[in-house]
mmCIF file of the N, C-alpha and C atoms, coordinates in Angstrom:
data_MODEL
# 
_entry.id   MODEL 
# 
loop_
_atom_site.group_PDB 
_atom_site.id 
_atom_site.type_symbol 
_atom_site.label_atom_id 
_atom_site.label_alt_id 
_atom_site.label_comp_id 
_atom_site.label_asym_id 
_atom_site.label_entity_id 
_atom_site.label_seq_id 
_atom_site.pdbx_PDB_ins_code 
_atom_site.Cartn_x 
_atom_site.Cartn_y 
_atom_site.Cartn_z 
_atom_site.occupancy 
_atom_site.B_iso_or_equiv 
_atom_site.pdbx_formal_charge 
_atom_site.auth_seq_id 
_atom_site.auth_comp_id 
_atom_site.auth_asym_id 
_atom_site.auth_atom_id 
_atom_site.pdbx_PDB_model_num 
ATOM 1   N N  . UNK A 1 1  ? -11.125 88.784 -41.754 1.00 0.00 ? 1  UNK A N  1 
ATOM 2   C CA . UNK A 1 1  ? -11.032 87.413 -41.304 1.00 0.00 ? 1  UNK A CA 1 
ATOM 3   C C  . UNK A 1 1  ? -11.993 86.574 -42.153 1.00 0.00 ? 1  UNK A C  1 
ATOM 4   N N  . UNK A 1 2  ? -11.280 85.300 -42.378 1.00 0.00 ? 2  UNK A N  1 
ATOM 5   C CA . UNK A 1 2  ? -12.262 84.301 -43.424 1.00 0.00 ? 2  UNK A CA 1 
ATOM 6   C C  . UNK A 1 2  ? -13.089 83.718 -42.782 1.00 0.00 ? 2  UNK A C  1 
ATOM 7   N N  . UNK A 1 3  ? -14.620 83.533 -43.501 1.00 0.00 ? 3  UNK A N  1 
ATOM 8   C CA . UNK A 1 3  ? -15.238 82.812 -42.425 1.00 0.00 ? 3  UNK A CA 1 
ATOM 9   C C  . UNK A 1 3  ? -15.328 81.236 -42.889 1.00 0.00 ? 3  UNK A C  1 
ATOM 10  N N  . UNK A 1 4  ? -15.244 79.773 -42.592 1.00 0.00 ? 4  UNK A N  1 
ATOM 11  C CA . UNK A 1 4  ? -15.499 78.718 -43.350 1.00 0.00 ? 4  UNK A CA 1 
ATOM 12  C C  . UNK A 1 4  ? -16.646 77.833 -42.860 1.00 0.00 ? 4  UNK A C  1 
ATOM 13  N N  . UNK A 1 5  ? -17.061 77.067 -42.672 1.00 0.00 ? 5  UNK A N  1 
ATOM 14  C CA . UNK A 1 5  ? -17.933 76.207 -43.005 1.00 0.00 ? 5  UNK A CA 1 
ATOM 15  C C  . UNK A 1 5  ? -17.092 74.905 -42.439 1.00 0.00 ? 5  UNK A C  1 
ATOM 16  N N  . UNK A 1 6  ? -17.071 74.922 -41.131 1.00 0.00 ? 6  UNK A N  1 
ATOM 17  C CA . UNK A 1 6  ? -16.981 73.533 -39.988 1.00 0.00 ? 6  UNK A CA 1 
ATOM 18  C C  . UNK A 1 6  ? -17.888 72.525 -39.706 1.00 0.00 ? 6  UNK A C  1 
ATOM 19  N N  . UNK A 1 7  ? -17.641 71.203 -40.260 1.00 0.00 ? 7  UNK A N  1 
ATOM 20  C CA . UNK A 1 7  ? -18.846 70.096 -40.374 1.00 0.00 ? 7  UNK A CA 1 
ATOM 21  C C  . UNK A 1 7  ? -18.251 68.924 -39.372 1.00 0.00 ? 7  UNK A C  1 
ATOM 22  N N  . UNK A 1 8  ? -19.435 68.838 -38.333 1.00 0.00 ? 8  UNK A N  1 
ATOM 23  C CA . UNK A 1 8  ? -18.916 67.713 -37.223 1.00 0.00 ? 8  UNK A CA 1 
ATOM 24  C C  . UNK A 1 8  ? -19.234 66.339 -38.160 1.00 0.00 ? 8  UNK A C  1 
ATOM 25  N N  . UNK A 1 9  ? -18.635 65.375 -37.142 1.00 0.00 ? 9  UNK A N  1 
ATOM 26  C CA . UNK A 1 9  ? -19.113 64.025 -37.613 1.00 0.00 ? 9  UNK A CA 1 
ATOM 27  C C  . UNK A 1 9  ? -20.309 64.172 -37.380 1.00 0.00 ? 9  UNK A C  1 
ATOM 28  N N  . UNK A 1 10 ? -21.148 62.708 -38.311 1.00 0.00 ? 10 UNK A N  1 
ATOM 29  C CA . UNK A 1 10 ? -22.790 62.591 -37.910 1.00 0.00 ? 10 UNK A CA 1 
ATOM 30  C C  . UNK A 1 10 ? -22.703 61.799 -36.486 1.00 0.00 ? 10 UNK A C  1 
ATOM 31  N N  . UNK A 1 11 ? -23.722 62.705 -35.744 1.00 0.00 ? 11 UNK A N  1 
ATOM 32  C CA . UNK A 1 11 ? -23.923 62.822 -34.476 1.00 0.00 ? 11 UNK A CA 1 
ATOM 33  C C  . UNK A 1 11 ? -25.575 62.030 -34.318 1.00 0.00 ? 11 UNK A C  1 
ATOM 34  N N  . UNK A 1 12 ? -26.060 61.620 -33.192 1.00 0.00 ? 12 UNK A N  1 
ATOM 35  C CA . UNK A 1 12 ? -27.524 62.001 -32.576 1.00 0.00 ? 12 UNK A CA 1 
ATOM 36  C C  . UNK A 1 12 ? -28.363 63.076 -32.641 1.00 0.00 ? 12 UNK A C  1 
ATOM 37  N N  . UNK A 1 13 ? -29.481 62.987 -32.530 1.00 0.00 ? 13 UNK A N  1 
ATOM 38  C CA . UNK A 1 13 ? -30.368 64.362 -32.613 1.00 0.00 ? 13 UNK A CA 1 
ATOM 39  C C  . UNK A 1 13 ? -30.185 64.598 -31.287 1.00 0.00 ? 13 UNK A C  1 
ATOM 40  N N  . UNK A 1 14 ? -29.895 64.237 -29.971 1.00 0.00 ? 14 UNK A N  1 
ATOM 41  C CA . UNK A 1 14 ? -29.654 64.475 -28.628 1.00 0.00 ? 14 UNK A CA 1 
ATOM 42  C C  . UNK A 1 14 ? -28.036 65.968 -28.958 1.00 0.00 ? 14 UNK A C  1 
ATOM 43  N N  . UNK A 1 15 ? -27.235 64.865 -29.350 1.00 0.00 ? 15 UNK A N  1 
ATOM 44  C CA . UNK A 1 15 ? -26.031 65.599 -29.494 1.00 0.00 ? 15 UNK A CA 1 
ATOM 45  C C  . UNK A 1 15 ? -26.174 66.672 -30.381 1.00 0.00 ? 15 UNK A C  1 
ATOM 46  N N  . UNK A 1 16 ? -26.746 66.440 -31.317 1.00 0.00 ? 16 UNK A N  1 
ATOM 47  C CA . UNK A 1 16 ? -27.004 67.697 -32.708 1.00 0.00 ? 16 UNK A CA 1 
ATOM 48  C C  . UNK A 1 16 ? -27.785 68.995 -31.536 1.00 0.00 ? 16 UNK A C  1 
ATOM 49  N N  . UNK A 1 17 ? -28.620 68.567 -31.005 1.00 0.00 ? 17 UNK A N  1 
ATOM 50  C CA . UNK A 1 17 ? -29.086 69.699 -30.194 1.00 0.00 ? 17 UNK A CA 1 
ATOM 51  C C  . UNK A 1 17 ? -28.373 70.493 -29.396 1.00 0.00 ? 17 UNK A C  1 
ATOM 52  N N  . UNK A 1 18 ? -27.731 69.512 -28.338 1.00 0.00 ? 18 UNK A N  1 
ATOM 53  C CA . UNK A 1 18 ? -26.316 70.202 -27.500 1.00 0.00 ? 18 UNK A CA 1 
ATOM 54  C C  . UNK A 1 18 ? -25.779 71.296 -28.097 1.00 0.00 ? 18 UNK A C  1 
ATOM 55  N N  . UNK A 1 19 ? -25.179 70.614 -29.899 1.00 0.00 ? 19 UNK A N  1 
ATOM 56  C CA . UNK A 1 19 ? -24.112 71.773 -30.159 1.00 0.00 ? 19 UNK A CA 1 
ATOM 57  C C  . UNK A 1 19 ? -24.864 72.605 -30.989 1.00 0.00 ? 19 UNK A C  1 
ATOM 58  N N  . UNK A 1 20 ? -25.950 72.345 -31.088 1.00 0.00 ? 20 UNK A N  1 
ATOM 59  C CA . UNK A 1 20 ? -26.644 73.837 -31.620 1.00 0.00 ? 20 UNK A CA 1 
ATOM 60  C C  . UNK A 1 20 ? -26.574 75.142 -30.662 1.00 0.00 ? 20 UNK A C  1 
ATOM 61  N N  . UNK A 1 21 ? -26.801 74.337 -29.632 1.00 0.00 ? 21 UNK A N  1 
ATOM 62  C CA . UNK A 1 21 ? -27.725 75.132 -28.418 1.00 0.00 ? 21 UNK A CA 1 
ATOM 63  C C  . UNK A 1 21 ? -26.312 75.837 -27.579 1.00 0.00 ? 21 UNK A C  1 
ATOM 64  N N  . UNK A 1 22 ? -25.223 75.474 -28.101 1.00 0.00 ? 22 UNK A N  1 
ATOM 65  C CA . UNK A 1 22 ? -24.172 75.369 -27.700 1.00 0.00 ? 22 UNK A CA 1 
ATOM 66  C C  . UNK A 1 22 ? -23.756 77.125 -28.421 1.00 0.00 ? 22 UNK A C  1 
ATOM 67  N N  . UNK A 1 23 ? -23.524 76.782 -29.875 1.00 0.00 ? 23 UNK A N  1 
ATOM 68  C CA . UNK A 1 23 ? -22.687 77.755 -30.814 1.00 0.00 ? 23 UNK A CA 1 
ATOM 69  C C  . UNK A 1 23 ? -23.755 78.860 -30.709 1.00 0.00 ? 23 UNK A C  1 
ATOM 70  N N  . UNK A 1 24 ? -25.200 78.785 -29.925 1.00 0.00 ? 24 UNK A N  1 
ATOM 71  C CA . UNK A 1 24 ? -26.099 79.682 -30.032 1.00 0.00 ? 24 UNK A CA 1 
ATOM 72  C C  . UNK A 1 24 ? -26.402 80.366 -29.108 1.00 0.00 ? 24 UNK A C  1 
ATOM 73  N N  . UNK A 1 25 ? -25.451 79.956 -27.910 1.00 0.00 ? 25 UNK A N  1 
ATOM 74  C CA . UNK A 1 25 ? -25.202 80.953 -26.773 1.00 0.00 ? 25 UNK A CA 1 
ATOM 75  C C  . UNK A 1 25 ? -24.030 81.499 -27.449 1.00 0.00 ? 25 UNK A C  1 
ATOM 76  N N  . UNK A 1 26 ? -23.018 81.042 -28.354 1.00 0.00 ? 26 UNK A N  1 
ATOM 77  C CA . UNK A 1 26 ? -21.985 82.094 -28.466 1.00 0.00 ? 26 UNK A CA 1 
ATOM 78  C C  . UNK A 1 26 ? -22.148 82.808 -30.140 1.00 0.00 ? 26 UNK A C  1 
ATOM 79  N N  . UNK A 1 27 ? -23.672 83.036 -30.327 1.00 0.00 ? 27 UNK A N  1 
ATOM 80  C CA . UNK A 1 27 ? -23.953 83.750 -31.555 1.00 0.00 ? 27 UNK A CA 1 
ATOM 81  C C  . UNK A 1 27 ? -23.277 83.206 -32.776 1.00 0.00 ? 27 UNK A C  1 
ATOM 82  N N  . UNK A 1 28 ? -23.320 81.745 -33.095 1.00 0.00 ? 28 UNK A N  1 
ATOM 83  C CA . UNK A 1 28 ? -22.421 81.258 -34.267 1.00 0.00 ? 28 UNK A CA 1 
ATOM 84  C C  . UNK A 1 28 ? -23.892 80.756 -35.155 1.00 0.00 ? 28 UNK A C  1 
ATOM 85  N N  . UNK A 1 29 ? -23.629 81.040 -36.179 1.00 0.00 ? 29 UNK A N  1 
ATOM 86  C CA . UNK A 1 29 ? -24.128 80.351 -37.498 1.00 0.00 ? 29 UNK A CA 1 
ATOM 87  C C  . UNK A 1 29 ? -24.295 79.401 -37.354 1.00 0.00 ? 29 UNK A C  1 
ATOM 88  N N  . UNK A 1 30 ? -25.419 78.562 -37.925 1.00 0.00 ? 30 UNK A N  1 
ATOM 89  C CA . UNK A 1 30 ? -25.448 76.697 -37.827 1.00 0.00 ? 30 UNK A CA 1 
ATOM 90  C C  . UNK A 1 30 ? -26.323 76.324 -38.528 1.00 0.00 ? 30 UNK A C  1 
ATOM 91  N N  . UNK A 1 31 ? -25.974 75.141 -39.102 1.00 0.00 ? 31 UNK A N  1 
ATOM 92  C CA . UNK A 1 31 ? -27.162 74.383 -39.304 1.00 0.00 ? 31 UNK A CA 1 
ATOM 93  C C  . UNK A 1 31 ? -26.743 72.878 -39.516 1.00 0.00 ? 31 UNK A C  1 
ATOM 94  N N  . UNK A 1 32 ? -28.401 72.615 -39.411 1.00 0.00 ? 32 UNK A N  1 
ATOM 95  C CA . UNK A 1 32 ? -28.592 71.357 -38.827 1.00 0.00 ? 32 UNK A CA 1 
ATOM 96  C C  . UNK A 1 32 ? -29.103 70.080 -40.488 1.00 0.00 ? 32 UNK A C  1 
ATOM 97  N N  . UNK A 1 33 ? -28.278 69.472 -40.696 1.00 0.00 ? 33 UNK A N  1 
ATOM 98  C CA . UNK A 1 33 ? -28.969 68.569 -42.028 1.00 0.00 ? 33 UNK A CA 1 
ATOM 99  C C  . UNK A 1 33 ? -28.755 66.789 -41.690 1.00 0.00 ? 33 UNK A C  1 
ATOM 100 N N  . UNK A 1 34 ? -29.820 66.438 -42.933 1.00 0.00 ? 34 UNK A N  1 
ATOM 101 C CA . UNK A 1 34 ? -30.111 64.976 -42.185 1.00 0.00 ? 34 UNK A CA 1 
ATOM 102 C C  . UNK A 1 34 ? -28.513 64.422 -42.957 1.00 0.00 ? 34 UNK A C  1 
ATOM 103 N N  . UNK A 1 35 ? -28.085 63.415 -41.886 1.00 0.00 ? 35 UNK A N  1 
ATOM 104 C CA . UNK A 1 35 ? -26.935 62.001 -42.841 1.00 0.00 ? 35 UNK A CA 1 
ATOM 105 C C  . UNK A 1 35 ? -27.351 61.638 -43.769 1.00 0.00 ? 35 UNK A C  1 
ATOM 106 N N  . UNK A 1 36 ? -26.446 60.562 -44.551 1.00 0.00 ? 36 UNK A N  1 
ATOM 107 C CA . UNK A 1 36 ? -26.798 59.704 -45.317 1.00 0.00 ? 36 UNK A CA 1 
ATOM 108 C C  . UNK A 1 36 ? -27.572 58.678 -44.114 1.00 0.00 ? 36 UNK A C  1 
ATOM 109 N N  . UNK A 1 37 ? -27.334 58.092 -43.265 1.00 0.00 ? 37 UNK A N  1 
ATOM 110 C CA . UNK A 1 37 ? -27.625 57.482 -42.377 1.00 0.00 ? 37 UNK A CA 1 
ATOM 111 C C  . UNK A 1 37 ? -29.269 58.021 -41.380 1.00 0.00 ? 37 UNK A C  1 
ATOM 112 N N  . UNK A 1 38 ? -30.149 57.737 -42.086 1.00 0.00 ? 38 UNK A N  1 
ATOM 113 C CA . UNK A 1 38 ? -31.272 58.539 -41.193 1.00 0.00 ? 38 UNK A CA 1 
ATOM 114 C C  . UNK A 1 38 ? -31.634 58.939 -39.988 1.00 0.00 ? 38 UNK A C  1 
ATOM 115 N N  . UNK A 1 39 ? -30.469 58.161 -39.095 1.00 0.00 ? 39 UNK A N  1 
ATOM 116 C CA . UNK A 1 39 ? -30.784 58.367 -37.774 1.00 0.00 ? 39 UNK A CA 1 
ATOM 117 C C  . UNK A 1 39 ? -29.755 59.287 -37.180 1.00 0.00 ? 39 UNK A C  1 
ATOM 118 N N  . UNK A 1 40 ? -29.102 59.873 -38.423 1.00 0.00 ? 40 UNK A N  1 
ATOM 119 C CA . UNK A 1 40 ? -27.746 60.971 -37.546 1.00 0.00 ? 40 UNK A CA 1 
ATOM 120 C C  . UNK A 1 40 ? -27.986 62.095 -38.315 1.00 0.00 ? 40 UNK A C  1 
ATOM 121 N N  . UNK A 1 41 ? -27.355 63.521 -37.721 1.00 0.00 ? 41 UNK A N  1 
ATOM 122 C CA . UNK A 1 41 ? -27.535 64.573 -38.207 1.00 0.00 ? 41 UNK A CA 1 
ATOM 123 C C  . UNK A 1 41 ? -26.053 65.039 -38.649 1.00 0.00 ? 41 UNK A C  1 
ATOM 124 N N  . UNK A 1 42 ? -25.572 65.655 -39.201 1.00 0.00 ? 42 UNK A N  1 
ATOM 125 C CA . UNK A 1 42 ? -24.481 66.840 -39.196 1.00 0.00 ? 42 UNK A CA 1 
ATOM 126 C C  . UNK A 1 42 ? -24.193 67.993 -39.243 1.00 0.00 ? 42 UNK A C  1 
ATOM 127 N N  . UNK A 1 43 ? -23.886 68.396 -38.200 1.00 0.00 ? 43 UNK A N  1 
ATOM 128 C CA . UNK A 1 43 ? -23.835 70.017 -37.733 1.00 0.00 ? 43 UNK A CA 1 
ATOM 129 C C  . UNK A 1 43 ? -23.239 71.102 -38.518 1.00 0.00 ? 43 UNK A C  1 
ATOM 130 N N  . UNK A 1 44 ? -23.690 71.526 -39.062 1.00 0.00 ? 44 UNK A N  1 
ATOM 131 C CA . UNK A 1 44 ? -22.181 72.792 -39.716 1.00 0.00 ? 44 UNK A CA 1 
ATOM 132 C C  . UNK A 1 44 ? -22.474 74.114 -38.673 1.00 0.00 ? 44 UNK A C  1 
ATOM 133 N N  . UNK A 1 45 ? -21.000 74.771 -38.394 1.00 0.00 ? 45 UNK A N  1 
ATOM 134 C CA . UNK A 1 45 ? -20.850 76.152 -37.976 1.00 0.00 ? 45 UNK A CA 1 
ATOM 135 C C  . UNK A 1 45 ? -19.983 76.802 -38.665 1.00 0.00 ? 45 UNK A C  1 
ATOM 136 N N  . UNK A 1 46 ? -20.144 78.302 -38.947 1.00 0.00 ? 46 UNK A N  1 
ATOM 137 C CA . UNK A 1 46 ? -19.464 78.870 -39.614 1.00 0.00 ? 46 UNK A CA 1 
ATOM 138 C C  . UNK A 1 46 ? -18.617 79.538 -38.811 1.00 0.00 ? 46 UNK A C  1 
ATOM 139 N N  . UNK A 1 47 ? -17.625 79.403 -38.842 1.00 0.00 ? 47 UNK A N  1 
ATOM 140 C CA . UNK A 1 47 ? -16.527 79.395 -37.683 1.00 0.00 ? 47 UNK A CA 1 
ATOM 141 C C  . UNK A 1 47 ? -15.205 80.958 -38.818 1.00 0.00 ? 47 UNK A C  1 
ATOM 142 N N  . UNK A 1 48 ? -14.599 81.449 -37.932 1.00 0.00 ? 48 UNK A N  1 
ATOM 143 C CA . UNK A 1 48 ? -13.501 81.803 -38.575 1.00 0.00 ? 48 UNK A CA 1 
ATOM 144 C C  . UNK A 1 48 ? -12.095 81.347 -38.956 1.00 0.00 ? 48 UNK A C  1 
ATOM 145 N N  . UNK A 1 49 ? -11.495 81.590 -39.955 1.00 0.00 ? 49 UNK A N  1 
ATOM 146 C CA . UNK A 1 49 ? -10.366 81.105 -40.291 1.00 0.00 ? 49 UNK A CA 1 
ATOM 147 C C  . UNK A 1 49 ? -9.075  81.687 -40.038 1.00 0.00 ? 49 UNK A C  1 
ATOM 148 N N  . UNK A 1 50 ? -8.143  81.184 -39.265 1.00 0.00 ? 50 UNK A N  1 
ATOM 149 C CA . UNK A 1 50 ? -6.799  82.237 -39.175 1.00 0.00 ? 50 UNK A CA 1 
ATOM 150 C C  . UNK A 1 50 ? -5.999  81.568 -39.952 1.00 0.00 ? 50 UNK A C  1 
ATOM 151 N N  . UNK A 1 51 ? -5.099  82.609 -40.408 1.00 0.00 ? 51 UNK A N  1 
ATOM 152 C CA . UNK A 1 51 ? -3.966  81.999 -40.946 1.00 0.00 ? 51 UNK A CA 1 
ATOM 153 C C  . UNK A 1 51 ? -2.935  81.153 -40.115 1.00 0.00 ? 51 UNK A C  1 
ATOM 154 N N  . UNK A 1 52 ? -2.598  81.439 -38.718 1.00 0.00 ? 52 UNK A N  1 
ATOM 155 C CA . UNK A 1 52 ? -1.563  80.807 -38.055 1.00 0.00 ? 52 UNK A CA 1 
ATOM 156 C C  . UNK A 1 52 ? -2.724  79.917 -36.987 1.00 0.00 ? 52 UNK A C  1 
ATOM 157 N N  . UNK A 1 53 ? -1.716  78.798 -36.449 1.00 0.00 ? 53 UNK A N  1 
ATOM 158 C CA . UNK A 1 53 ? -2.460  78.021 -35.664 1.00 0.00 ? 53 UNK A CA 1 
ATOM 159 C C  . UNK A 1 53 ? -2.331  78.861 -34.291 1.00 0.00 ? 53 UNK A C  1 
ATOM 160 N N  . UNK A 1 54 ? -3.375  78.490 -33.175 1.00 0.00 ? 54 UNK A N  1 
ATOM 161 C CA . UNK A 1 54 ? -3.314  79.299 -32.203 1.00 0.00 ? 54 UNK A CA 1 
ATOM 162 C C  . UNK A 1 54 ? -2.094  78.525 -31.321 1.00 0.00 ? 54 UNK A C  1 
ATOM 163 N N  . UNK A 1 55 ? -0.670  79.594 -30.735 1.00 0.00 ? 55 UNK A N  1 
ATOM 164 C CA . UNK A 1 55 ? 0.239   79.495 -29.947 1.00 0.00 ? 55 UNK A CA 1 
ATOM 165 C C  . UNK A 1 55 ? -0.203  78.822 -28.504 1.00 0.00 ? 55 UNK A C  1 
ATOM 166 N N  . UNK A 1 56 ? 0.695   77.388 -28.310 1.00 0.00 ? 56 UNK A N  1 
ATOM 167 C CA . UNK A 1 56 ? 0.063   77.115 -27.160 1.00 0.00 ? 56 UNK A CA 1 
ATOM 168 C C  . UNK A 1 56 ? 1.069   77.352 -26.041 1.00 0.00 ? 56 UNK A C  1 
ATOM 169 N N  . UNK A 1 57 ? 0.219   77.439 -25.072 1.00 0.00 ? 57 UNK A N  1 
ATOM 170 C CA . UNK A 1 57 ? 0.778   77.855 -23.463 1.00 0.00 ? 57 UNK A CA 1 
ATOM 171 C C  . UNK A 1 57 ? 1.840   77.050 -23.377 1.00 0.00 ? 57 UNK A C  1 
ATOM 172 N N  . UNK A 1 58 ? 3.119   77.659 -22.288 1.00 0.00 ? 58 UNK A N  1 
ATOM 173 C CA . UNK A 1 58 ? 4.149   77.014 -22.681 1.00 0.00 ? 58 UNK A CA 1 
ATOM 174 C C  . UNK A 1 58 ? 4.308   77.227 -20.576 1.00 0.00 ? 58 UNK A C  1 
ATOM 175 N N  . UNK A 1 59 ? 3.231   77.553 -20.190 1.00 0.00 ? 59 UNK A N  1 
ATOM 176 C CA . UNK A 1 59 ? 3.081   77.309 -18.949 1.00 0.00 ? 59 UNK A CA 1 
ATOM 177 C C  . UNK A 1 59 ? 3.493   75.540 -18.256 1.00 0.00 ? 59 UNK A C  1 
ATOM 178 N N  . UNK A 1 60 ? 2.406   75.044 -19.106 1.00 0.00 ? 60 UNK A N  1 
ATOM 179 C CA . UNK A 1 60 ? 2.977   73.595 -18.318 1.00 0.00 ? 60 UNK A CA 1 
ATOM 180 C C  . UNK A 1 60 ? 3.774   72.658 -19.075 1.00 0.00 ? 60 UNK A C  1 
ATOM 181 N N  . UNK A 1 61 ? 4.610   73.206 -20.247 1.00 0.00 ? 61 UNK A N  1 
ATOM 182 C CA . UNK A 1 61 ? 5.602   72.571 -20.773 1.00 0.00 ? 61 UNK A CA 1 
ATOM 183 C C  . UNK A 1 61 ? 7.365   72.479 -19.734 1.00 0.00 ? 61 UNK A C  1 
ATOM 184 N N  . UNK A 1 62 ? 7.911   71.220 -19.861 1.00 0.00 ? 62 UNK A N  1 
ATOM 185 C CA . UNK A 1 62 ? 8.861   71.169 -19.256 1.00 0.00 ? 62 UNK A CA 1 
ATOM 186 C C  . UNK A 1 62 ? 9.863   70.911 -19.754 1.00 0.00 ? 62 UNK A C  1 
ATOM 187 N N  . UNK A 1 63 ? 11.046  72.098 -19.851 1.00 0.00 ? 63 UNK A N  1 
ATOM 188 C CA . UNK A 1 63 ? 11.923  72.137 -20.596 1.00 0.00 ? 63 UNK A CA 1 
ATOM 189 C C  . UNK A 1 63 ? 13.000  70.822 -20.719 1.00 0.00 ? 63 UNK A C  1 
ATOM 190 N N  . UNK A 1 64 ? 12.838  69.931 -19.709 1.00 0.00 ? 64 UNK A N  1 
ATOM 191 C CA . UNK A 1 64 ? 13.723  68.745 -20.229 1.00 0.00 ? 64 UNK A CA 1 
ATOM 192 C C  . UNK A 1 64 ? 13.070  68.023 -21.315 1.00 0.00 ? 64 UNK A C  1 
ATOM 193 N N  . UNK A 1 65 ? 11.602  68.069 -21.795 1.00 0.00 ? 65 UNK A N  1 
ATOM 194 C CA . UNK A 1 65 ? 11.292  67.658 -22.712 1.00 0.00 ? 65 UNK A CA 1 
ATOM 195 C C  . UNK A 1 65 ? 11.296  68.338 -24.033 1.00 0.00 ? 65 UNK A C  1 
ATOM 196 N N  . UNK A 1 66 ? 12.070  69.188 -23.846 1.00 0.00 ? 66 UNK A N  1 
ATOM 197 C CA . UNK A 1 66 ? 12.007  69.502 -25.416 1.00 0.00 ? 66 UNK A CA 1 
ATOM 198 C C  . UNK A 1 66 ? 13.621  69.362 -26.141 1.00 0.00 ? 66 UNK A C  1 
# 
């Protein structure tokens, strides 16, 4: 499995913390660098890559709409 390099928008240092603190209960890679903008951060996680998009539930789809 590929691994890539997922970059949020520039966020808050409030919010930058959240999703640190976030991907670091679920053991993900991160880091934290300053914006162009000094007062925002942008998050990267190194996330995995699949080839297919993940299949969605077809539980609450309703067949007259398709």
């Amino acid at each position: 499995m590929r691994m890539t390099w997922f970059v949020h928008d520039p966020v808050d240092s409030e919010t930058a913390a959240e999703l640190l603190s976030r991907y670091a209960s679920r053991n993900i890679k991160t880091q934290k660098t300053l914006s162009a903008d000094p007062r925002l951060w942008l998050v990267s996680a190194l996330l995995p890559e699949f080839r297919e998009e993940p299949k969605q539930s077809r539980q609450y789809k309703n067949p007259m709409w398709s």
